[in-house]
ROZAMAR-648141 format. One line per 10 residues: number of its first residue (from 1); for each residue y, x, z of C-alpha. Coordinates in steps of 0.1 Angstrom, whole numbers, plus 5000, padded with zeros to 4 digits. Each point is the difference from the previous one (the first is absolute). Layout:
// residues N
NUM) Y/X/Z  ...;
END
This chain:
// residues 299
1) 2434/7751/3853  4976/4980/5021  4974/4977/4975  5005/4963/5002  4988/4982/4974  4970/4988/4987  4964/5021/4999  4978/5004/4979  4962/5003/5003  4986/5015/4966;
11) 4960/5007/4998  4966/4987/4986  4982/4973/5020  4970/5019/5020  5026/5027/5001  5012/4993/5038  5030/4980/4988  4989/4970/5027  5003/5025/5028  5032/5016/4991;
21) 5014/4959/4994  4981/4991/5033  5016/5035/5019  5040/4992/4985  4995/4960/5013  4988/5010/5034  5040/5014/5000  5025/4970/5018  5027/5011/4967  4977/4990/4973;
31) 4998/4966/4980  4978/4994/4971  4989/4975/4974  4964/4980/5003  4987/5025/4974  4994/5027/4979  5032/5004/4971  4975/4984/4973  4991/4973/5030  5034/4990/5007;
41) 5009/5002/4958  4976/4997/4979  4974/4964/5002  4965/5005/5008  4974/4976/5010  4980/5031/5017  5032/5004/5021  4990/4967/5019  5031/4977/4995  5005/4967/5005;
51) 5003/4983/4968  5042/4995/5014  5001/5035/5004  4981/5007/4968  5023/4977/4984  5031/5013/5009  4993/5041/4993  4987/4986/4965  5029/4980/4993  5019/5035/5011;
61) 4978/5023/4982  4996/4980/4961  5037/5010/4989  4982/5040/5008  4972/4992/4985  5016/4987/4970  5026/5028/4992  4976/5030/5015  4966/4988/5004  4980/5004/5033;
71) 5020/5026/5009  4991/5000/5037  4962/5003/4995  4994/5032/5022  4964/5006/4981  5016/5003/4967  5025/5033/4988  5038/4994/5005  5020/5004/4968  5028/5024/5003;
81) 5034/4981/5007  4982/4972/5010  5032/4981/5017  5031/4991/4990  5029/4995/5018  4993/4959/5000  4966/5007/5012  5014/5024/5027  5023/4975/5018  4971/4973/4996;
91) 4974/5026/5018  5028/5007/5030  5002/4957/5003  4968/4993/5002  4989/5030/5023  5028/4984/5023  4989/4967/5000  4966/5007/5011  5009/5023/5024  5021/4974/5013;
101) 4970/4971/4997  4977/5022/5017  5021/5004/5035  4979/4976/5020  4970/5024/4997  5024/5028/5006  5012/4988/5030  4964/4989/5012  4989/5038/4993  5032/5018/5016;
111) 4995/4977/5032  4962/5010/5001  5012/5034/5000  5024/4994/5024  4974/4980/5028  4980/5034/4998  5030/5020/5011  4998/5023/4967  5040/4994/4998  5019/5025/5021;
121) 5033/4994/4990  4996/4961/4999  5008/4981/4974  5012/5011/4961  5030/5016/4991  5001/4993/4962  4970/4986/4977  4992/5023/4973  4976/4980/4972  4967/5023/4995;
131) 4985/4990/4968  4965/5014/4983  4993/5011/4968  4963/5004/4988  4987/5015/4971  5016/5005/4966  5031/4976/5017  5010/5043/5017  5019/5000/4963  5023/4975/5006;
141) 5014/5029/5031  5026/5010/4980  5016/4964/4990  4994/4992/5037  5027/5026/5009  5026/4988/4970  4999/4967/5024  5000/5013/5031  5017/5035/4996  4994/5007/5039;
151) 4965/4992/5000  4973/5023/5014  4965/5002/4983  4971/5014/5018  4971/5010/4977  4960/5002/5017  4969/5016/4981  4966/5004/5013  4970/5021/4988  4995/4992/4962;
161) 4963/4997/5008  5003/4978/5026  5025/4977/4986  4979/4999/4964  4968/4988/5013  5016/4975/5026  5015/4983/4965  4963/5006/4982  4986/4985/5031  5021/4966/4995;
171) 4994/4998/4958  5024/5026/4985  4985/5025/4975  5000/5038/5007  5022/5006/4970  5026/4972/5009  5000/5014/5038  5009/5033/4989  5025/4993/4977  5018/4978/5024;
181) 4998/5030/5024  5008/5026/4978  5036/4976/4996  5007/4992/5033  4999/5041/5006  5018/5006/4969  5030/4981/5013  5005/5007/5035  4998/5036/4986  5028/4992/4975;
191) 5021/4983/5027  4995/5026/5024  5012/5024/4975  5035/4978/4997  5027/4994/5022  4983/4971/5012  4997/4988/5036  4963/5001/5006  4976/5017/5020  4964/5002/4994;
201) 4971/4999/5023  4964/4998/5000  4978/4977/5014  4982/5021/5014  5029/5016/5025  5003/4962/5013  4960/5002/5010  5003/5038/5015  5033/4992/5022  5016/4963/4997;
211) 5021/5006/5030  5019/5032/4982  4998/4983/4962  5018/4970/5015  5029/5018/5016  5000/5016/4968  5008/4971/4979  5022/4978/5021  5021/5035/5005  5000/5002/4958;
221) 5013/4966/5001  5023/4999/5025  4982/4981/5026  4999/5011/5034  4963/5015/5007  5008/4996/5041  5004/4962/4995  4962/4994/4996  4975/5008/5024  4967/4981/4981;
231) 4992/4985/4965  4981/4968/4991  4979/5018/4971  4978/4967/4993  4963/4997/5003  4975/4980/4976  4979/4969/5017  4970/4983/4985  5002/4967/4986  4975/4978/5006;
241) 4982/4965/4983  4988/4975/5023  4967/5015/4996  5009/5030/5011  4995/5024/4968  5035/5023/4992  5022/4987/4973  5031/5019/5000  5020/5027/5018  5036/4989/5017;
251) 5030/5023/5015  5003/4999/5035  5028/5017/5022  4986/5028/5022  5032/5016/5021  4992/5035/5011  5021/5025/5024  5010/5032/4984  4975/5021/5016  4971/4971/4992;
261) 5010/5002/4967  4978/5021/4982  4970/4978/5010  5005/4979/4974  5000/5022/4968  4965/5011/4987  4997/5038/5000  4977/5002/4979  5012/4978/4968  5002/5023/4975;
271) 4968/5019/5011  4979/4972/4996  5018/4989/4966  4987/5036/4988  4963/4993/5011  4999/4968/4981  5012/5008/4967  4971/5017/4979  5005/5034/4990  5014/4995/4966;
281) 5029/4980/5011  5012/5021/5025  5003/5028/4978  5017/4977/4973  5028/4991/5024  5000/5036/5012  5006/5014/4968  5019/4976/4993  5026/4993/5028  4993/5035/5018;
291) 5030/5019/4980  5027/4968/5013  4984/5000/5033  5004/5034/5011  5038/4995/4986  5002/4971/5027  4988/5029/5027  4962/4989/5001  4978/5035/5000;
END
């Protein structure tokens, strides 16, 4: 039976889950909601929303909070059985909703897409909702499927060396950046192991061939691989004070053909991430992670 519900994105931020969201929106029969799951659930002030909007997910969220705690919270362990059933049909209501709220900017990107002749076969057939997962959120896979029993769930690793000191860089400890590695790679390798309908990738396959990688998602999830012919992948721009002097760093959409493609990824991310971590570290994270990362098909 051909896929058509919703998909999944499961993986660790600085794991390539930005390029595998930015590759499955480039398709015209994908829909999402403005955010990550925890984004769209779970209120954060470092999420950027308006006070309405930061208003209205709080107002949602404190009966959760209440009853489970902050259960969302992708930097802090899952606890098993996390969700009821009340919590379930609340999840699937407010994942539509924002989906819905967010169709403006869906339409705004889709017709982009569309000016640059990346659609083939025209307009969408269907609008499958693409939603991300980040961190120790991957756990809540299993109670994803209970509410959407034809969902498909697409899991993305990257280099545990890389991925740790990207995290250290930005604050995290070395010990906190393993764990949180060593269980993301513990459950895709459990779920992989069930009958569960995901497929695992690594980051590193989108950098080495994004042309082939794509096809081989949107032909995992049932989405036609001839019906794209580029991708808008995103590039980062500057922000600027009056007096010139950088201040911030801002998402801009950068469309690419499939055989420009490649241009944008960085070949050289995880070697460089190697030659900036001190000796030590490396080998702790080798030692480490090596064992679940040559399960995940890393040499």
């Amino acid at each position: 039976m051909k896929p058509d519900g919703p998909i999944f994105i499961l993986g660790l931020q600085r794991g390539g889950t930005n390029q595998l969201l930015n590759i499955l929106r480039s398709h015209p029969d994908t829909t999402w909601p403005n955010g990550e799951f925890h984004e769209v659930l779970r209120p954060s002030w470092e999420n950027k929303n308006t006070l309405l909007d930061f208003a209205r997910i709080a107002y949602h969220y404190l009966p959760v909070l209440v009853a489970k705690g902050d259960l969302l919270n992708p930097h802090k362990p899952m606890r098993p059985s996390a969700m009821d059933q009340r919590m379930r049909v609340w999840v699937s209501e407010r994942l539509t909703q924002s989906t819905l709220r967010n169709q403006a900017e869906v339409s705004r990107y889709k017709a982009a897409m569309e000016a640059h002749g990346f659609y083939r076969n025209g307009p969408a057939k269907s609008s499958r909702m693409v939603v991300k997962l980040v961190n120790y959120n991957v756990e809540l896979a299993r109670d994803l499927r209970q509410i959407y029993p034809n969902a498909i769930f697409i899991g993305i690793v990257r280099d545990a060396v890389g991925l740790c000191e990207s995290m250290i860089s930005r604050g995290a400890t070395p010990e906190k950046s393993v764990k949180l590695y060593q269980s993301v790679a513990r459950t895709f390798l459990e779920l992989a192991g069930e009958d569960f309908p995901i497929i695992l990738l690594r980051f590193e396959e989108i950098i080495t061939d994004i042309v082939a990688t794509s096809a081989k998602v949107f032909s995992f999830c049932g989405l036609d691989p001839r019906a794209v012919s580029g991708f808008c992948l995103q590039d980062k721009a500057r922000i600027f004070d009056k007096n010139g002097q950088v201040v911030g760093m801002q998402k801009v959409d950068a469309f690419y053909d499939i055989s420009s493609a490649s241009t944008h990824l960085r070949a050289d991310v995880n070697t460089s991430a190697h030659a900036r971590l001190p000796e030590n570290l490396r080998s702790l994270i080798e030692e480490s992670c090596g064992p679940l990362m040559r399960q995940l098909g890393y040499d």
